[in-house]
C-alpha positions as CSV (number, residue, x, y, z in Angstrom):
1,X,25.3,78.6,104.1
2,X,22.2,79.7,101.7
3,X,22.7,81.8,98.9
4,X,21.0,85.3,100.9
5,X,24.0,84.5,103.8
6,X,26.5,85.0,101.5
7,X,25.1,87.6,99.3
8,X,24.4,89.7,102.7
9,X,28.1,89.1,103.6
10,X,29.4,90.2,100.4
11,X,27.0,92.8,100.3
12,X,27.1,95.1,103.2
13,X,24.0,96.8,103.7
14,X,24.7,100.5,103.5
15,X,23.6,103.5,105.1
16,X,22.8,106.2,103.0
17,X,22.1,109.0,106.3
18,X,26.2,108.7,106.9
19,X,26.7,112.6,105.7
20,X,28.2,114.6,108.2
21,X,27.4,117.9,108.8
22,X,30.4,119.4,110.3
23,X,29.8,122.4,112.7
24,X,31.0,125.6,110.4
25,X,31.5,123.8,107.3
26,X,29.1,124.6,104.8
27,X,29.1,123.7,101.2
28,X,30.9,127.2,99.0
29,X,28.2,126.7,96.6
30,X,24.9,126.4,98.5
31,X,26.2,129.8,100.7
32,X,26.6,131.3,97.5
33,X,23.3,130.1,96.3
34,X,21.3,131.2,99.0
35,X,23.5,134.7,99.1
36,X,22.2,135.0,95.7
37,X,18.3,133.9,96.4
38,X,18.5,136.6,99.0
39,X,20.1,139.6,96.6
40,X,17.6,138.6,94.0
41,X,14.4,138.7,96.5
42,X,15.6,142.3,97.8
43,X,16.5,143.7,94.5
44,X,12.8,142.6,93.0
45,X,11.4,144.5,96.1
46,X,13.6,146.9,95.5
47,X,12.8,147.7,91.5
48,X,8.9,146.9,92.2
49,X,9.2,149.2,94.6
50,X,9.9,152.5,92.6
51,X,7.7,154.5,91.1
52,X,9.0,154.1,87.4
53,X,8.2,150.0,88.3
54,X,7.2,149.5,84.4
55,X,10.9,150.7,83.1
56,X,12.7,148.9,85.6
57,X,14.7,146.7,84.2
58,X,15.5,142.9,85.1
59,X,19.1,141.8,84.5
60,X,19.6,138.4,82.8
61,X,21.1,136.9,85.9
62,X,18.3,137.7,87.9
63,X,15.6,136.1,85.3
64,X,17.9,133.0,85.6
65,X,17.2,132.6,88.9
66,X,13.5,133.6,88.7
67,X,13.1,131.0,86.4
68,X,15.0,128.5,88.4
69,X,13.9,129.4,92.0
70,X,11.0,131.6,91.3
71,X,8.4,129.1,92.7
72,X,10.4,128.7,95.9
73,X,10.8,132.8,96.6
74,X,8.0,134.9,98.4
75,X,7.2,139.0,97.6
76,X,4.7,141.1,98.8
77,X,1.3,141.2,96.9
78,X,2.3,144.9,95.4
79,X,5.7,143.2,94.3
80,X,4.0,140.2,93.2
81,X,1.6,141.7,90.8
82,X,4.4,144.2,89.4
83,X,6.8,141.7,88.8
84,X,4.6,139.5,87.0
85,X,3.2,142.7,84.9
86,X,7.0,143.7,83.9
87,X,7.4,140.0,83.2
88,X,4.3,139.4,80.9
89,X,5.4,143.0,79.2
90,X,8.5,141.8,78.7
91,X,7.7,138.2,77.1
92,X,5.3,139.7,74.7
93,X,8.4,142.1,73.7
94,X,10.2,139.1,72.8
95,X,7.3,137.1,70.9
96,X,6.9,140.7,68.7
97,X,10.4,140.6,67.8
98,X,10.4,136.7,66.8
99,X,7.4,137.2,64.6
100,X,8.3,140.4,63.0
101,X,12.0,140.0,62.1
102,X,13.5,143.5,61.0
């Protein structure tokens, strides 16, 4: 018996496709993800919507998903271009405060 014999019997070659997706068993935190994906899209629209868009603002939870899932969600154009507008306002905000301590 060579050497690749018995390393393939002591090594089993393994599958790594074996997860089973059971019918009506979904993972808690993946739902919940997507639940929250889905809140965050139609609050955006939502806020970008209004006519006050500039004051609107953006809770931290919801910038935590933007900046984690932002690339992955779609908005209108209108949305788009607010959102990004409120979002450049609101980072030059923050750089003013960091350079001019009080």
């Amino acid at each position: 018996m060579s050497w690749k014999e018995i390393f393939d019997l002591m090594h089993k070659e393994r599958k790594q496709n074996n997860v089973i997706q059971f019918p009506k068993a979904e993972n808690p935190k993946l739902k919940k993800q997507k639940n929250d994906l889905v809140a965050l899209t139609l609050t955006i629209e939502k806020i970008m919507n209004q006519k006050v868009w500039e004051f609107a603002p953006i809770s931290d939870h919801n910038m935590e998903l933007l900046g984690q899932f932002g690339e992955g969600l779609t908005f209108t154009p209108l949305t788009a271009q607010r959102l990004i507008a409120n979002l450049a306002t609101e980072l030059n905000k923050y750089r003013l405060q960091e350079e001019d301590p009080i």
